[in-house]
C-alpha positions in Angstrom: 19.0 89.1 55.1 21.8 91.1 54.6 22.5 91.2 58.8 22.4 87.4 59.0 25.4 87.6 56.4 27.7 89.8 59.0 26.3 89.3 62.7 27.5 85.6 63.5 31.2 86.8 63.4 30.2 88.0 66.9 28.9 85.7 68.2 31.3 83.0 67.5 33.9 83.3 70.6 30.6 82.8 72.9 28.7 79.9 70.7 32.1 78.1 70.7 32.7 78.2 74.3 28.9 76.8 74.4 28.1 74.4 71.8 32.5 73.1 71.7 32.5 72.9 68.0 35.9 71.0 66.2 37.6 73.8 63.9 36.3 71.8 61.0 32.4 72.3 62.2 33.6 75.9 63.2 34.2 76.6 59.5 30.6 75.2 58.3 29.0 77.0 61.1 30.2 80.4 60.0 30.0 79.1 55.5 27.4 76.9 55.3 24.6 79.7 54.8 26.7 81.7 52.2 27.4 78.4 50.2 23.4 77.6 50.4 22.7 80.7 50.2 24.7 81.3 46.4 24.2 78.0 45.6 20.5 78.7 44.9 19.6 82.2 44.4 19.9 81.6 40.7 17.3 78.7 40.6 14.9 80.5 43.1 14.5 83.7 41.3 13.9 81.7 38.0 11.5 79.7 39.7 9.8 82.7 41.1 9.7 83.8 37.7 7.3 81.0 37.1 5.3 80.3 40.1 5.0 83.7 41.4 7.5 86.1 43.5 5.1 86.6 45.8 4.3 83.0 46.4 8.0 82.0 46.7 8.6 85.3 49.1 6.3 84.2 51.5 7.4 80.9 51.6 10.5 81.6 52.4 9.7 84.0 55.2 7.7 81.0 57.0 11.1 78.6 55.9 13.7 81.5 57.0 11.5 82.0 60.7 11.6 78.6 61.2 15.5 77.8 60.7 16.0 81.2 62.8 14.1 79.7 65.6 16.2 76.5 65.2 20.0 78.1 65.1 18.9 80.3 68.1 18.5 76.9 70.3 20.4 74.7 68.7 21.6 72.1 71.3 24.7 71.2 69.5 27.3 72.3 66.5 25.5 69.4 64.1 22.3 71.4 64.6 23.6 74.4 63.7 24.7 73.5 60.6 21.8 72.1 59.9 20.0 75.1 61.0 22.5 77.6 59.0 22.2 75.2 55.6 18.2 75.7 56.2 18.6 79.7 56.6 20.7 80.2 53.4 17.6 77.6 51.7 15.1 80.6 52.7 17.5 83.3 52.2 17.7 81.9 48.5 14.0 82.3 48.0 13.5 86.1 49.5 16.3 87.5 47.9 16.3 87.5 44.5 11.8 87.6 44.7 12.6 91.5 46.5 14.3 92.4 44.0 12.0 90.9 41.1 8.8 92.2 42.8 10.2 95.4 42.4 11.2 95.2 39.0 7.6 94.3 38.5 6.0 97.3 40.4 7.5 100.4 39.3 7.1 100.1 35.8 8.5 103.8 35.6 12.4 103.5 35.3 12.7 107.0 37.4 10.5 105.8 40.5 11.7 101.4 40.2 15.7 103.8 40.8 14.6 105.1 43.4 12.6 101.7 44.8 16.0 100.2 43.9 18.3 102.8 46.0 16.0 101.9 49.1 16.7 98.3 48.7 20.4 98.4 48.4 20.6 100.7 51.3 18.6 97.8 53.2 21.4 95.3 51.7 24.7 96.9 51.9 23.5 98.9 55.2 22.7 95.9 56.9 26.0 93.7 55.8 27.8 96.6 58.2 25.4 97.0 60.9 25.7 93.0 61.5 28.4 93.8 63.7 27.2 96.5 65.8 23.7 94.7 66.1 25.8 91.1 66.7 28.0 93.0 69.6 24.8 94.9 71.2 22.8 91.8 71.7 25.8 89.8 73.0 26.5 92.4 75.6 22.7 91.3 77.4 21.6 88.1 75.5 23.0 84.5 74.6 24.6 84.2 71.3 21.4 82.6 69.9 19.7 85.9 70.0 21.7 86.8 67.0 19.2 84.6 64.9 15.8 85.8 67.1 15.7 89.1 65.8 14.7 87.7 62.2 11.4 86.0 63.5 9.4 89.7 64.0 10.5 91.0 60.7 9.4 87.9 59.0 6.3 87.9 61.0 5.7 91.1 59.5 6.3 90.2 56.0 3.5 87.4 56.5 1.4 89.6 58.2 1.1 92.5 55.3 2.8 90.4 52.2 -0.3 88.9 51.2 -2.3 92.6 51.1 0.4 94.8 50.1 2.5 92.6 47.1 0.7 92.2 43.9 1.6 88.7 42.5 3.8 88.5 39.3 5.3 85.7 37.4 6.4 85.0 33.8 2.7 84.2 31.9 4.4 81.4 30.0 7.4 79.9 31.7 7.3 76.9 29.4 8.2 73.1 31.1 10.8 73.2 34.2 13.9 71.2 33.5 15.1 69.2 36.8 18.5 68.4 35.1 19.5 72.1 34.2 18.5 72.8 38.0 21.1 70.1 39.1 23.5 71.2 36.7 23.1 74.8 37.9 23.1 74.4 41.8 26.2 72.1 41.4 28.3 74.8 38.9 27.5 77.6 41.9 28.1 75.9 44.9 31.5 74.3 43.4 32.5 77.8 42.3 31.3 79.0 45.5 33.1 76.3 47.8 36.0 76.6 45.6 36.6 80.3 46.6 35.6 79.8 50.5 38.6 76.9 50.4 41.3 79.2 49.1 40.0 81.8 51.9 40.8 79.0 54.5 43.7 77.1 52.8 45.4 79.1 50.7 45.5 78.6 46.9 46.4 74.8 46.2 45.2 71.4 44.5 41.9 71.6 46.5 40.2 74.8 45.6 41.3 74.9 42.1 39.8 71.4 41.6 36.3 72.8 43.2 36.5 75.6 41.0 37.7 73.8 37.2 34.7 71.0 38.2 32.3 74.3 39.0 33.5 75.6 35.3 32.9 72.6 33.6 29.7 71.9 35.3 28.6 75.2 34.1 30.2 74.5 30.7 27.0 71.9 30.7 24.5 73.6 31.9 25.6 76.4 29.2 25.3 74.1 26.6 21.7 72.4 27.8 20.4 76.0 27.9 21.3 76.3 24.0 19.2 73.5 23.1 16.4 73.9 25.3 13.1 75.3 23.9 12.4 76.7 27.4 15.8 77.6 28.7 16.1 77.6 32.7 18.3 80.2 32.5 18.0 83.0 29.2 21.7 82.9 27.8 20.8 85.9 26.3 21.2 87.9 29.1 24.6 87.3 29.7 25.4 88.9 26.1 24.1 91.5 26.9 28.0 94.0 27.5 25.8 96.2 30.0 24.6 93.2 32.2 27.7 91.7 32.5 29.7 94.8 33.2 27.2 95.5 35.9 27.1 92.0 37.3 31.1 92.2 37.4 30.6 95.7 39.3 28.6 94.0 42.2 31.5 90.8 42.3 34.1 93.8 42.5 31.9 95.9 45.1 31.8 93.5 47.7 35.0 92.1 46.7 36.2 95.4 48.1 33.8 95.1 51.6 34.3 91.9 52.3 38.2 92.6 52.5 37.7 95.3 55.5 35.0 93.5 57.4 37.7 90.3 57.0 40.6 92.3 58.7 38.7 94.9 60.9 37.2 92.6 63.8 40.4 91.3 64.3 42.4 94.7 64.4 40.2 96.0 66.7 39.4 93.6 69.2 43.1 91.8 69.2 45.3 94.6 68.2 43.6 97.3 70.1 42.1 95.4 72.8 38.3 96.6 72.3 35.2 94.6 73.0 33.0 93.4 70.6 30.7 96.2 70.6 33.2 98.3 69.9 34.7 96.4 66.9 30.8 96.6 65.3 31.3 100.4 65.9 34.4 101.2 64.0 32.5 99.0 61.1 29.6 101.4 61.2 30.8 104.0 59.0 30.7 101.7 56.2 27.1 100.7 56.6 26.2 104.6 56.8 28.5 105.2 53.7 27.0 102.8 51.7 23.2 103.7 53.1 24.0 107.2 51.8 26.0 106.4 48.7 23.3 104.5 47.5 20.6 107.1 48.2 22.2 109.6 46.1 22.0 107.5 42.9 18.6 108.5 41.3 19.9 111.9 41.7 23.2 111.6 40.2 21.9 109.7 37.4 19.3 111.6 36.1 22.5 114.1 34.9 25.1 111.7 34.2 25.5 108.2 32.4 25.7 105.0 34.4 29.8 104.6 33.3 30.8 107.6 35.0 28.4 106.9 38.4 29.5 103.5 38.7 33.0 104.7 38.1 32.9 107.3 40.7 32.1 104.6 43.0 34.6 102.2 42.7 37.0 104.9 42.7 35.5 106.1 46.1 36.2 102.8 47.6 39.3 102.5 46.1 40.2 105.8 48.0 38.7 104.7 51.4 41.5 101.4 51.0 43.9 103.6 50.7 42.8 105.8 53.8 42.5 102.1 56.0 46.0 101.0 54.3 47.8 103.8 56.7 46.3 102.6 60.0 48.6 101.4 62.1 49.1 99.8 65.6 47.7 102.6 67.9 44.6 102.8 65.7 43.3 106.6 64.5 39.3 106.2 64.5 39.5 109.6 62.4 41.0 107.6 60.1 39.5 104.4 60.3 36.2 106.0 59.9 36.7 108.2 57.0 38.3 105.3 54.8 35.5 103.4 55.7 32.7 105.7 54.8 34.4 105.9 51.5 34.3 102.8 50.9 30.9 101.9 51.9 29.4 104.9 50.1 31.3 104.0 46.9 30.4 100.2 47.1 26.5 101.5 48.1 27.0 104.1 44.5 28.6 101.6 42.2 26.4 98.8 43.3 23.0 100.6 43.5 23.0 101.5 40.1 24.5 98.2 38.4 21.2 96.6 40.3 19.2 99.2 38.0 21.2 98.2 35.2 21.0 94.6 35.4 17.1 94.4 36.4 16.3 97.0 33.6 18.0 94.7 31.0 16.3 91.9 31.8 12.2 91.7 30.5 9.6 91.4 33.8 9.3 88.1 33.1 12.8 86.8 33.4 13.2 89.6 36.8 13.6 86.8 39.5 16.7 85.2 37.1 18.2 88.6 36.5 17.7 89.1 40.3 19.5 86.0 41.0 21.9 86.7 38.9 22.9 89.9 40.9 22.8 88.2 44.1 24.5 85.7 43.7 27.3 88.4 42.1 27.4 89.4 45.4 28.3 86.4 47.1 30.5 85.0 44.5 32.4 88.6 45.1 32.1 88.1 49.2 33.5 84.5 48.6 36.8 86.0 46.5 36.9 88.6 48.6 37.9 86.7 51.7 39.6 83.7 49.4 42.0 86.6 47.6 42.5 89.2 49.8 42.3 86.6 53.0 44.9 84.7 51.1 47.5 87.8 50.5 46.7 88.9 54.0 47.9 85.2 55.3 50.7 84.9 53.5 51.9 88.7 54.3 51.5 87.9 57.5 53.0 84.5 58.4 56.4 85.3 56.1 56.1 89.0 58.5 56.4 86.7 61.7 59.1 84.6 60.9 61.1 86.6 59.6 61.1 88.9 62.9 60.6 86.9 65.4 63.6 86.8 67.9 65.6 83.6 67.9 64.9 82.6 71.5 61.3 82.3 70.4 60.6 78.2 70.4 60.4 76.8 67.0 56.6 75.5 67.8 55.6 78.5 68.9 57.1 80.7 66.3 55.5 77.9 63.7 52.2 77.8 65.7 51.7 81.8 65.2 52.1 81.8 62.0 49.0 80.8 61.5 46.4 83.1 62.6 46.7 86.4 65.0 44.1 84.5 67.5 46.8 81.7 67.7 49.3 83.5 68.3 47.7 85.4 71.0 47.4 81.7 72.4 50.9 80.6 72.2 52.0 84.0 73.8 50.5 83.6 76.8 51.5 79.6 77.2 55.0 81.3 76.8 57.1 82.5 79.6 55.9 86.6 80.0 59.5 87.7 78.5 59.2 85.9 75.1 55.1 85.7 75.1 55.4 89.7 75.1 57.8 89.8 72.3 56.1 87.0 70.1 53.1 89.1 70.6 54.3 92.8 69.6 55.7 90.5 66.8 52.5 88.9 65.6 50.2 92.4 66.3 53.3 94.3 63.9 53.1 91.7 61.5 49.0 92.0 61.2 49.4 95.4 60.6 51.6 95.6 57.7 49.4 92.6 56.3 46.3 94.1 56.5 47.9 97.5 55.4 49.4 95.8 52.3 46.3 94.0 51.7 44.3 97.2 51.7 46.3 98.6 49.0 46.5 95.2 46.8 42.6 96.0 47.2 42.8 99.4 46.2 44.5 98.5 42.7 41.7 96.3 41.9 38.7 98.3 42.7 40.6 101.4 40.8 40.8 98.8 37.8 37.2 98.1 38.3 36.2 101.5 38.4 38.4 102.4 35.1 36.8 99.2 33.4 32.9 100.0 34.4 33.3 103.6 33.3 34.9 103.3 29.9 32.6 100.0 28.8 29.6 102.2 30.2 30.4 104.8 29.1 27.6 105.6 26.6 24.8 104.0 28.6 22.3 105.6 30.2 19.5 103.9 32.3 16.0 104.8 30.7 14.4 107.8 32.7 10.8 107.3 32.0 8.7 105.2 30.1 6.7 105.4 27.1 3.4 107.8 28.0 5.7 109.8 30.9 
């Protein structure tokens, strides 16, 4: 799941030169499965809750093989879409039912940690080895192949699911409410949208009116809840100072992650000339950071409080930004690799353990919308991490390239490379080899100092995280065993 979030970023130079999608359809291609994808995690874990996690989990494996099977040979960009909108519909339904299914095994808080740690060393592992898996198969296979490798592990899941996974669900869910379902789809996916605009606009009239009609929408479904006998949603959760600490946490984790994996194909394949192979590689001590970093947490909290663990982690990924904010045109790997272990194994620390905290505070039978909850924390922060940090990254960058570009430099060209690095890689060489070599040591300067000044911006706000989650948590300890243990 967690791969299909990272590995089309590869794959899009080869599927455009294929499929000749507008800029426009380029844009749903690569959004349309995170949008779906948030958009619905909340409803399918609570309606996993009441028909069974199990159930929903292996419908979604036969509804996730099928859209696979139809990105990889889609004929056209429309198909795609299509395709991509259908993936993020099955991705909805496996997600949060993992993560409730687990909740629902290991009724021992000690072993459902350590189940926990596992899992988010699947998630936040896979989010960086999208990249190095996307540039391995591109380098013998067709970009569709990206979307093949999903059809044997959900083969798999069909195959043992049924004998392995004991069913679970909520034993009286009380009546379904269609309307709070619209209401709470819409909120998401406006809040959702909203963010993903900003990312590719910039911060104006558009996105902030997708995100005050996402509020107000959720204002309603807030107030529905309240006077529901059977709630789609338990309010009560969110007052809960622990759950929304932790749920925050994840929105500032991959806040953080997103923000390099935004930046780092582009420095290393267009600043430094690699391949994309080799972009996925420089990525891949992040997804061994956070593998390990969230191994370690059932043995760092069974001595210390959840505060200080999560702390530690944010603060680890706040150092790792500002190792990655001194790269610089050559490119150190040294460097490069050691801020981005850091990072990763903070994010993989911090986030691990606010999973444990959010799923513990919720009771087994509201697990799939405490799940949901959480997931869709993460893509909410993956969303703001590209809208924000994309944003200051933009602006750094196209005020960097006017301002140094030599005068001689037409005004359309210096205009048109303002506007991403990739463009003005295309404007260079339309130029005259004189002025397309200076516009582009200009434009690859210019990225630099954006992404380096972007990096730090992050820093400041996953320190700030880290200093927020350790002094509310402070106190709170995750239960280590159960009654009878």
């Amino acid at each position: 799941m967690s791969i299909d979030l990272t590995v089309l970023s590869m794959a899009v130079p080869a599927l455009s030169a294929d499929l000749e999608p507008t800029a426009s359809q380029l844009l749903w291609i690569i959004d349309v499965y995170g949008v779906f994808l948030a958009g619905l995690l909340i409803l399918m874990g609570t309606l996993g809750d009441r028909i069974g996690r199990r159930r929903l989990l292996l419908t979604g494996a036969v509804a996730f093989g099928a859209a696979s099977l139809l990105a990889a040979f889609a004929w056209n960009a429309e198909v795609l879409i299509l395709a991509r909108a259908l993936l993020g519909l099955g991705g909805a339904t496996l997600m949060p039912s993992t993560l409730a299914l687990i909740r629902n095994v290991f009724e021992d808080p000690a072993q459902r940690r350590r189940a926990i740690s596992v899992w988010a060393a699947a998630f936040a592992g896979g989010a960086g080895l999208g990249p190095v898996v996307g540039g391995a198969l591109l380098e013998h296979f067709w970009w569709g192949s990206v979307f093949l490798i999903n059809l044997p592990v959900m083969a798999l899941l069909l195959a043992v699911g049924p004998f392995l996974l004991p069913e679970s669900r909520e034993p009286r869910p009380g009546p379904f409410d269609p309307l709070s379902a619209v209401l709470l789809i819409v909120a998401v996916l406006a809040v959702v949208f909203g963010f993903k605009e900003a990312g590719r606009l910039g911060w104006g009239p558009e996105p902030a009116t997708w995100l005050l009609a996402g509020a107000l929408v959720a204002a309603l479904f807030a107030v529905r809840q309240r006077r529901l006998a059977h709630p789609l949603l338990d309010l009560a959760l969110l007052r809960s100072l622990p759950f929304c600490v932790a749920v925050l946490t994840n929105i500032a984790g991959v806040f953080a992650m997103t923000g390099m994996l935004y930046f780092f194909p582009q420095y290393v394949q267009i600043v430094l000339g690699r391949s994309a192979l080799e972009a996925g590689l420089w990525a891949l001590p992040l997804a061994v950071g956070a593998i390990l970093g969230s191994l370690t947490v059932p043995a760092l909290a069974r001595r210390l409080a959840a505060g200080p663990v999560i702390g530690l982690g944010l603060a680890l990924a706040a150092t790792g930004y500002l190792l990655l904010s001194l790269l610089d045109a050559t490119g150190v790997p040294a460097l490069a690799f050691a801020g981005g272990a850091l990072l990763g194994g903070g994010v993989g620390l911090a986030n691990t353990l606010t999973n444990d905290v959010i799923v513990s505070a919720a009771p087994p039978g509201r697990a799939g919308a405490a799940a949901g909850i959480s997931e869709t924390a993460y893509e909410l922060g993956g969303a703001m991490g590209t809208a924000v940090l994309g944003s200051v990254g933009a602006q750094i960058y196209a005020s960097r390239v006017l301002s140094d570009l030599p005068e001689q430099i037409p005004t359309a060209a210096a205009e048109a490379a303002t506007q991403t690095l990739a463009t003005a890689e295309r404007v260079a060489a339309a130029l005259p080899p004189a002025q397309g070599g200076e516009l582009l040591a200009t434009a690859h300067d210019a990225f630099v100092d954006a992404m380096s000044r972007t990096f730090l911006t992050g820093a400041v706000i996953v320190a700030a995280a880290a200093v927020t989650a350790a002094v509310v948590l402070r106190g709170h300890r995750v239960a280590t065993r159960t009654a009878g243990h």
